[in-house]
SEDRENBA-15072 format. One line per field, with one value per atom (N, C-alpha, C): residue number from 1; x negated, y negated, z; atom name; chain; residue in one letter. Coordinates in nm, 2 decimals. Last residue first. Layout:
n	NUM	...
x	X	...
y	Y	...
z	Z	...
atom	CA	...
chain	A	...
res	A	...
END
This chain:
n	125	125	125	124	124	124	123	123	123	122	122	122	121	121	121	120	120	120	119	119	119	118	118	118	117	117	117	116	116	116	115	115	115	114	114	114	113	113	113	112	112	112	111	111	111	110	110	110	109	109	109	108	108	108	107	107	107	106	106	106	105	105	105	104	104	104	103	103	103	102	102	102	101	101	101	100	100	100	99	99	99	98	98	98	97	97	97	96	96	96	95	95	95	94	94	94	93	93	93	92	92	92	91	91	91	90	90	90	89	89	89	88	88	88	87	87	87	86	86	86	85	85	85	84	84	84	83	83	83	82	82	82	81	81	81	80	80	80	79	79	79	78	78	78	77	77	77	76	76	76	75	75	75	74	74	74	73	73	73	72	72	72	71	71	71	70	70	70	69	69	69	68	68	68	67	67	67	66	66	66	65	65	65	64	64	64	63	63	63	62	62	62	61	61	61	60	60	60	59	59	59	58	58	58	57	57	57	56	56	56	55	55	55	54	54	54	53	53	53	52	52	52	51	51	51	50	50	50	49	49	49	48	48	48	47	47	47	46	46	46	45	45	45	44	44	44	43	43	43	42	42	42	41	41	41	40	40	40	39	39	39	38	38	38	37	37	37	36	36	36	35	35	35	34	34	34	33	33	33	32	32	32	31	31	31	30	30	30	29	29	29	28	28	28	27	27	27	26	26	26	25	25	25	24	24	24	23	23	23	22	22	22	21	21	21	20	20	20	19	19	19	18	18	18	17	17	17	16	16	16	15	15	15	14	14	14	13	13	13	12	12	12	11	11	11	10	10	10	9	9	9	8	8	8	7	7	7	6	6	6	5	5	5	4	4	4	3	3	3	2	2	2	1	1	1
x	1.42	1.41	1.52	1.24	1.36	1.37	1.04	1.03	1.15	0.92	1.06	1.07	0.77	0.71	0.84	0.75	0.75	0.77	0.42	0.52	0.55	0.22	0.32	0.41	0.10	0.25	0.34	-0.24	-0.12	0.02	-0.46	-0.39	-0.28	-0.78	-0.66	-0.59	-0.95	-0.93	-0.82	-0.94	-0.89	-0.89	-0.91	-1.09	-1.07	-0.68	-0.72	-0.87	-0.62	-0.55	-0.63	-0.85	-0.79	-0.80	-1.02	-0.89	-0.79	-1.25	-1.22	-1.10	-1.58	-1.42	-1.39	-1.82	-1.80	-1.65	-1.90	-1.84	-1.81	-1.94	-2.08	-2.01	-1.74	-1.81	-1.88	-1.43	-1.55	-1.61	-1.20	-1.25	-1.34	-0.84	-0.98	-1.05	-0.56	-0.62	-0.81	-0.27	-0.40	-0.46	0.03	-0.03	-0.21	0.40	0.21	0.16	0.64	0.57	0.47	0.75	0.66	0.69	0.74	0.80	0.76	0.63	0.51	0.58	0.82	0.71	0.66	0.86	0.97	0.92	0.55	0.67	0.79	0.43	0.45	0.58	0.23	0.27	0.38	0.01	0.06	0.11	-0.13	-0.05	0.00	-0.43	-0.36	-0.24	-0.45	-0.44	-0.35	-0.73	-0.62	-0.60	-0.87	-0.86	-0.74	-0.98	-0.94	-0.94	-1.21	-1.16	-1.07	-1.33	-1.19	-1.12	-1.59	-1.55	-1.43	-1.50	-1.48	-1.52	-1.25	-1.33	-1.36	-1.19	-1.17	-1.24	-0.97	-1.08	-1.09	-0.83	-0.85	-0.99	-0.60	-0.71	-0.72	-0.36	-0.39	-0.55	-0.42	-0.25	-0.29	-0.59	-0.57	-0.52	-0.43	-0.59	-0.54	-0.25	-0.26	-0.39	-0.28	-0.18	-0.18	-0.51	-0.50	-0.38	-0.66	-0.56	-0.52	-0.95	-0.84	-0.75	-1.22	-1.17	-1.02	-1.53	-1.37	-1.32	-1.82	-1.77	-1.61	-1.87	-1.96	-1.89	-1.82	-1.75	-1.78	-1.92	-1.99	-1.93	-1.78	-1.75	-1.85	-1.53	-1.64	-1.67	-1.20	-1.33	-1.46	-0.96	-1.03	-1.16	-0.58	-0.71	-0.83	-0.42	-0.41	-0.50	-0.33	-0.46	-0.38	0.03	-0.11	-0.16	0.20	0.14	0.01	0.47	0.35	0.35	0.85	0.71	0.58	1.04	1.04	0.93	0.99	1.06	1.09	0.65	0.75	0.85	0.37	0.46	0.58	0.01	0.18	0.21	-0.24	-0.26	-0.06	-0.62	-0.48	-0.37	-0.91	-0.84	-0.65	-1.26	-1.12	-1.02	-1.57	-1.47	-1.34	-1.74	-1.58	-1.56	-1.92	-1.94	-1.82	-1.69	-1.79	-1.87	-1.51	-1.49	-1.61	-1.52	-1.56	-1.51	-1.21	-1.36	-1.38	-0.99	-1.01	-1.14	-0.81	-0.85	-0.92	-0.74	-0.82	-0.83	-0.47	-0.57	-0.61	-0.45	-0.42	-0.52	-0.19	-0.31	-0.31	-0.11	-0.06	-0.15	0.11	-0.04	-0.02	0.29	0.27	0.11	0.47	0.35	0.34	0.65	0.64	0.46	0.77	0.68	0.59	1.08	0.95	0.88	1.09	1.14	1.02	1.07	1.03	1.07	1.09	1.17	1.14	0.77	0.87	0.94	0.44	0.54	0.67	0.31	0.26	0.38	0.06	0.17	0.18	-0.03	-0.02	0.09	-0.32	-0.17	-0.17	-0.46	-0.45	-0.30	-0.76	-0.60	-0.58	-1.02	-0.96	-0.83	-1.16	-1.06	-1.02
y	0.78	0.88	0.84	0.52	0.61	0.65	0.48	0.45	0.52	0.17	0.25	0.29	0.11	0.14	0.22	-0.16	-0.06	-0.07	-0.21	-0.30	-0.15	-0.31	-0.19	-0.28	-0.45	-0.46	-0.35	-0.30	-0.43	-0.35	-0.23	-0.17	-0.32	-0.13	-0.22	-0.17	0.09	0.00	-0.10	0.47	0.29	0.24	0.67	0.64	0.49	0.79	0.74	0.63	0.84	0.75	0.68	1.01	0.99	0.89	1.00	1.04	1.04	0.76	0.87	0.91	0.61	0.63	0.77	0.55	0.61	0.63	0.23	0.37	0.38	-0.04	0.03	0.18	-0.17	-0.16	-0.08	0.03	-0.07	-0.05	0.03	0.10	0.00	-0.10	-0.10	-0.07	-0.07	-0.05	-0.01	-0.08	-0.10	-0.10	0.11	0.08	0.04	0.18	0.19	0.08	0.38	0.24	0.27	0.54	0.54	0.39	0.71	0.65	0.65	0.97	0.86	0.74	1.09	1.14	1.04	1.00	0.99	0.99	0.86	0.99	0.92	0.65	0.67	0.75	0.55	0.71	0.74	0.39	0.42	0.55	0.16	0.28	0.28	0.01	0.01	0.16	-0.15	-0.08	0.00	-0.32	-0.34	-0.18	-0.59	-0.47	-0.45	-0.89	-0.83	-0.69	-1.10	-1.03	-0.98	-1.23	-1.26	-1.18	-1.09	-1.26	-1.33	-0.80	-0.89	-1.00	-0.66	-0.83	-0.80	-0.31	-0.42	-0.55	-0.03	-0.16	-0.26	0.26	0.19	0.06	0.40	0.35	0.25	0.67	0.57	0.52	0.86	0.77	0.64	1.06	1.00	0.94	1.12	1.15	1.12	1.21	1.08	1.05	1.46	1.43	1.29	1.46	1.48	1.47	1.12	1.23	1.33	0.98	1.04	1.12	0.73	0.91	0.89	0.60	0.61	0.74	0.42	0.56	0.56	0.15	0.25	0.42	-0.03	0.02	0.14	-0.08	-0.09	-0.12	0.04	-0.10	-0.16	0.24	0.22	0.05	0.36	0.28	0.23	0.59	0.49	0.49	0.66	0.63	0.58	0.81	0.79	0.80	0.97	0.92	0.93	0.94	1.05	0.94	0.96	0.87	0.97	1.19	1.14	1.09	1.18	1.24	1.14	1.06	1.19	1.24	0.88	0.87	1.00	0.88	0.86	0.86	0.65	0.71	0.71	0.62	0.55	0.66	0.42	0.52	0.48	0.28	0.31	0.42	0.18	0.32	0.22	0.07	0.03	0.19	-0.02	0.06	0.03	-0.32	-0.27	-0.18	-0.55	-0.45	-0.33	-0.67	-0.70	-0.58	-0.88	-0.69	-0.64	-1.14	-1.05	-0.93	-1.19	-1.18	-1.14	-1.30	-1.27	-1.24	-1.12	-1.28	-1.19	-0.96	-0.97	-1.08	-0.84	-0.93	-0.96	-0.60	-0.60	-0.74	-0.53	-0.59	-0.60	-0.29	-0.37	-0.39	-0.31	-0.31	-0.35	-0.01	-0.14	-0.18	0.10	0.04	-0.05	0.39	0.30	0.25	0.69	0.65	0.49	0.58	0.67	0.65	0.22	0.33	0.42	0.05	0.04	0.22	-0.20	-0.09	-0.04	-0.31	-0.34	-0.21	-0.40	-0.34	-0.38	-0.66	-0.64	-0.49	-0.68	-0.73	-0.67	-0.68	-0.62	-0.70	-0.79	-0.85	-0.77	-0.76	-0.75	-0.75	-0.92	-0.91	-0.85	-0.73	-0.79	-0.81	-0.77	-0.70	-0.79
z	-1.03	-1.15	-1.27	-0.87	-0.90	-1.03	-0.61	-0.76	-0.78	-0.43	-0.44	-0.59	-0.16	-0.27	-0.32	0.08	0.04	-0.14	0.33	0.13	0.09	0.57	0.49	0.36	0.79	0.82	0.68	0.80	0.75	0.78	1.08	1.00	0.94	1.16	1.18	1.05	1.19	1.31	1.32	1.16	1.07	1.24	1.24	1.20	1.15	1.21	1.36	1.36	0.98	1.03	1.16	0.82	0.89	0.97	0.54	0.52	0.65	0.58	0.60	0.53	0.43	0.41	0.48	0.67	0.58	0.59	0.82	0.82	0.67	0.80	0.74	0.80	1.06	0.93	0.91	1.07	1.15	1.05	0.79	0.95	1.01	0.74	0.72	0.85	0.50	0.62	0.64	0.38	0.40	0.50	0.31	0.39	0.40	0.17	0.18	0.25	0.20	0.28	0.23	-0.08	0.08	0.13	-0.36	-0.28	-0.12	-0.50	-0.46	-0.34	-0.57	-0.46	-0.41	-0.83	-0.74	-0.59	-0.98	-0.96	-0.84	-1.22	-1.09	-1.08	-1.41	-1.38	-1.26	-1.18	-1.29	-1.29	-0.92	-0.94	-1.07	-0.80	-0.92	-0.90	-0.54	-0.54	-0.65	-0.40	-0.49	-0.48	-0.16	-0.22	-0.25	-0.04	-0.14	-0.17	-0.03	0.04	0.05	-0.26	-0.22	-0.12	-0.29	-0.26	-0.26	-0.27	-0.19	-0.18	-0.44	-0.49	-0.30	-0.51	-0.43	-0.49	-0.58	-0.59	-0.54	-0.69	-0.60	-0.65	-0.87	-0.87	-0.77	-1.00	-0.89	-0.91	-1.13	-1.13	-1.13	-1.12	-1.24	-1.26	-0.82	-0.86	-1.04	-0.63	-0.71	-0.82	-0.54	-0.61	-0.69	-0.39	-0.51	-0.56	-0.24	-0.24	-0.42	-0.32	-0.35	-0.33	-0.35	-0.29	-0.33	-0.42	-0.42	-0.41	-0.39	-0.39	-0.35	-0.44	-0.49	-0.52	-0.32	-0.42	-0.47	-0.09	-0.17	-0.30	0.12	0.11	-0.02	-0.03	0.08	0.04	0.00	-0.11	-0.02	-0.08	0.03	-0.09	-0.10	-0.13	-0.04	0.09	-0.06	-0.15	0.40	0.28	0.15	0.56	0.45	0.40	0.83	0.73	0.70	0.84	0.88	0.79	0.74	0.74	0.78	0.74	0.76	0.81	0.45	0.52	0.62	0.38	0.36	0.43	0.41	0.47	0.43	0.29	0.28	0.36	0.29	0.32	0.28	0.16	0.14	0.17	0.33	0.21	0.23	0.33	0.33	0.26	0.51	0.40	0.44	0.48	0.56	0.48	0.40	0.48	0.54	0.33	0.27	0.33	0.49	0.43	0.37	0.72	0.55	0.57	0.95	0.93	0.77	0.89	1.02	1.02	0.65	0.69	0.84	0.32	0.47	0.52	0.15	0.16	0.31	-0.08	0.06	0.07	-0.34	-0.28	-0.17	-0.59	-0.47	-0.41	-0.89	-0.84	-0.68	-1.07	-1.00	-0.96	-1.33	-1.28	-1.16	-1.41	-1.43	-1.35	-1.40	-1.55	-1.52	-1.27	-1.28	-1.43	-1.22	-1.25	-1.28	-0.91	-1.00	-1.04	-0.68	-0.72	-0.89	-0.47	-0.54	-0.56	-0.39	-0.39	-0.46	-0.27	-0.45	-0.47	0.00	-0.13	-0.27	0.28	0.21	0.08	0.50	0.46	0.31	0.80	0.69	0.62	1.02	1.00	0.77	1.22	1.04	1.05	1.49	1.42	1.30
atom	N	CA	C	N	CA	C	N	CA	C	N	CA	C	N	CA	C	N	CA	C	N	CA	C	N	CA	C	N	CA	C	N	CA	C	N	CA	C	N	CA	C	N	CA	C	N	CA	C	N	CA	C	N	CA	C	N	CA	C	N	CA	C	N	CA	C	N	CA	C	N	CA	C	N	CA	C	N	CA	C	N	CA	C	N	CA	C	N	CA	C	N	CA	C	N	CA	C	N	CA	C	N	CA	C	N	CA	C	N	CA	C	N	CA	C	N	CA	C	N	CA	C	N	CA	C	N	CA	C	N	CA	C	N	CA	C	N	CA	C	N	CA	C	N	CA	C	N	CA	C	N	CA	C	N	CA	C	N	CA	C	N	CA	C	N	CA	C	N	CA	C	N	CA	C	N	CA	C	N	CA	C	N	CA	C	N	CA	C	N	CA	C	N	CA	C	N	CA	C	N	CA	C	N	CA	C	N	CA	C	N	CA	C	N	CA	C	N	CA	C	N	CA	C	N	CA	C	N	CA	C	N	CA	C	N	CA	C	N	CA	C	N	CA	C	N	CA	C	N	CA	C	N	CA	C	N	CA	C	N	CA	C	N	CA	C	N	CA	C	N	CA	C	N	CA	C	N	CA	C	N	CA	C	N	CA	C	N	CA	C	N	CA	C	N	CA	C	N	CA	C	N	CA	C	N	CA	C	N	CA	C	N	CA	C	N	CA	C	N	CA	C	N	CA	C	N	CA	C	N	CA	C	N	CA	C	N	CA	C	N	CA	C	N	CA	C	N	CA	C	N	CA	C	N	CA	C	N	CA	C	N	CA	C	N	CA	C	N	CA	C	N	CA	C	N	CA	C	N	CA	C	N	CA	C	N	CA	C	N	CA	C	N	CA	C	N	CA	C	N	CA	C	N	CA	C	N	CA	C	N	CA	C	N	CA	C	N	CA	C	N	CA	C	N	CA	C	N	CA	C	N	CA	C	N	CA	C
chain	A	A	A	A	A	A	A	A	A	A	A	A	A	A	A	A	A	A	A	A	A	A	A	A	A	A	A	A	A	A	A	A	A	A	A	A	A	A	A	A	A	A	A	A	A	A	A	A	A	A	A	A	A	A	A	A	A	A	A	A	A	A	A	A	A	A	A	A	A	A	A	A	A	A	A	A	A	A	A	A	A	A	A	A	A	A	A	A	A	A	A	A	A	A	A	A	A	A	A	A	A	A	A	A	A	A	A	A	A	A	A	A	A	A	A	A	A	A	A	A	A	A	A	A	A	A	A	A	A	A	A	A	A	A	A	A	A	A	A	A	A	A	A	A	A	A	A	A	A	A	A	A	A	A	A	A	A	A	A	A	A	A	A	A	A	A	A	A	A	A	A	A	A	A	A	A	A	A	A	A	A	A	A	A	A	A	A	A	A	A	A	A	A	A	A	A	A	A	A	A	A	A	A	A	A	A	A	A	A	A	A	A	A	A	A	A	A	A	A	A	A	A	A	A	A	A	A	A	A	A	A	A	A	A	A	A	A	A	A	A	A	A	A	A	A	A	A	A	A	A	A	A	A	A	A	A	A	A	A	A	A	A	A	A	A	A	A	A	A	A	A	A	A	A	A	A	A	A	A	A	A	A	A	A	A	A	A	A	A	A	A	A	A	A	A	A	A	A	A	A	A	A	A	A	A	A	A	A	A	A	A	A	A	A	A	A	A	A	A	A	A	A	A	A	A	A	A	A	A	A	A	A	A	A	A	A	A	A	A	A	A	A	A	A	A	A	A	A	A	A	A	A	A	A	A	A	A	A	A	A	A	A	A	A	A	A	A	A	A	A	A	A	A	A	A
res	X	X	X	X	X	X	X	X	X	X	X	X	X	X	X	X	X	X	X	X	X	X	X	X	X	X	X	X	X	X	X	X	X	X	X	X	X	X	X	X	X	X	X	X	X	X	X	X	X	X	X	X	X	X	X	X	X	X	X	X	X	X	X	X	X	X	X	X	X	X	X	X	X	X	X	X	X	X	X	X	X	X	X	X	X	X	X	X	X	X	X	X	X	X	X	X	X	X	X	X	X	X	X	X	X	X	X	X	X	X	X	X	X	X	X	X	X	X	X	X	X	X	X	X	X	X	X	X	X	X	X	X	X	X	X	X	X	X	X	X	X	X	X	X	X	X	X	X	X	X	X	X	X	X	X	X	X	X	X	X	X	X	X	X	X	X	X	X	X	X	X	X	X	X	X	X	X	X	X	X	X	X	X	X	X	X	X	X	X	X	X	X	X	X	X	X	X	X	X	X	X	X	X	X	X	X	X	X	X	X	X	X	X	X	X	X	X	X	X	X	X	X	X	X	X	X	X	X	X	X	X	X	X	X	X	X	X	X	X	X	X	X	X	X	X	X	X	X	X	X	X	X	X	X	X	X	X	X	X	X	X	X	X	X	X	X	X	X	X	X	X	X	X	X	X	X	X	X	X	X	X	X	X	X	X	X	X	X	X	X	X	X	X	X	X	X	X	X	X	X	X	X	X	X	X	X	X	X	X	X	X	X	X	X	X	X	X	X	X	X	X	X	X	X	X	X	X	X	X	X	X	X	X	X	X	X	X	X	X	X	X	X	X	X	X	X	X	X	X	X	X	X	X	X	X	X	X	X	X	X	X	X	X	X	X	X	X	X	X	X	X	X	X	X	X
END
């Protein structure tokens, strides 16, 4: 199991930017799809994003779909998570999170094998 450590959150006004990084220890990623997932206050945790381990192929909830950008380094084991534009909606915990290796990104929670401790995300109108 991967340990993962989330950073890069903050209070930030609508329209605005953040970036937020998830960093892996405990083994490579290199082989690891990975997504991004948040929860707001009320409500289930929902897919954001997810990135295979290639890079190759990047997915999207659609609401975030032109906002948001996913990426990773992994000779820094490493995945980012660019947000711009950012709505009132968007406000959550977010959350990194990576499956067993050489799986295909899912959209569900259950298909992640580990999960980071969350960085919340506070944008105000």
């Amino acid at each position: 199991q991967v340990t993962l450590v989330e950073s890069g959150g903050g209070v930030v006004q609508a329209g605005g930017s953040l970036r937020l990084s998830c960093k892996a220890s405990g083994r490579d990623i290199y082989t690891t799809s990975m997504g991004w997932f948040r929860q707001a206050p009320g409500k289930e945790r929902a897919f954001v994003a997810g990135i295979d381990w290639t890079s190759a192929r990047t997915y999207y909830t659609d609401s975030v779909k032109g906002r948001f950008t996913i990426s990773r380094e992994n000779e820094k084991n490493t995945m980012y998570l660019q947000m711009n534009g950012l709505e009132s909606e968007d406000t959550a915990v977010y959350y990194c999170a990576a499956q067993d290796p050489f799986m295909v990104p899912t959209t569900t929670t259950t298909d992640y094998e580990s999960w980071g401790q969350g960085t919340q995300v506070t944008v105000s109108s």
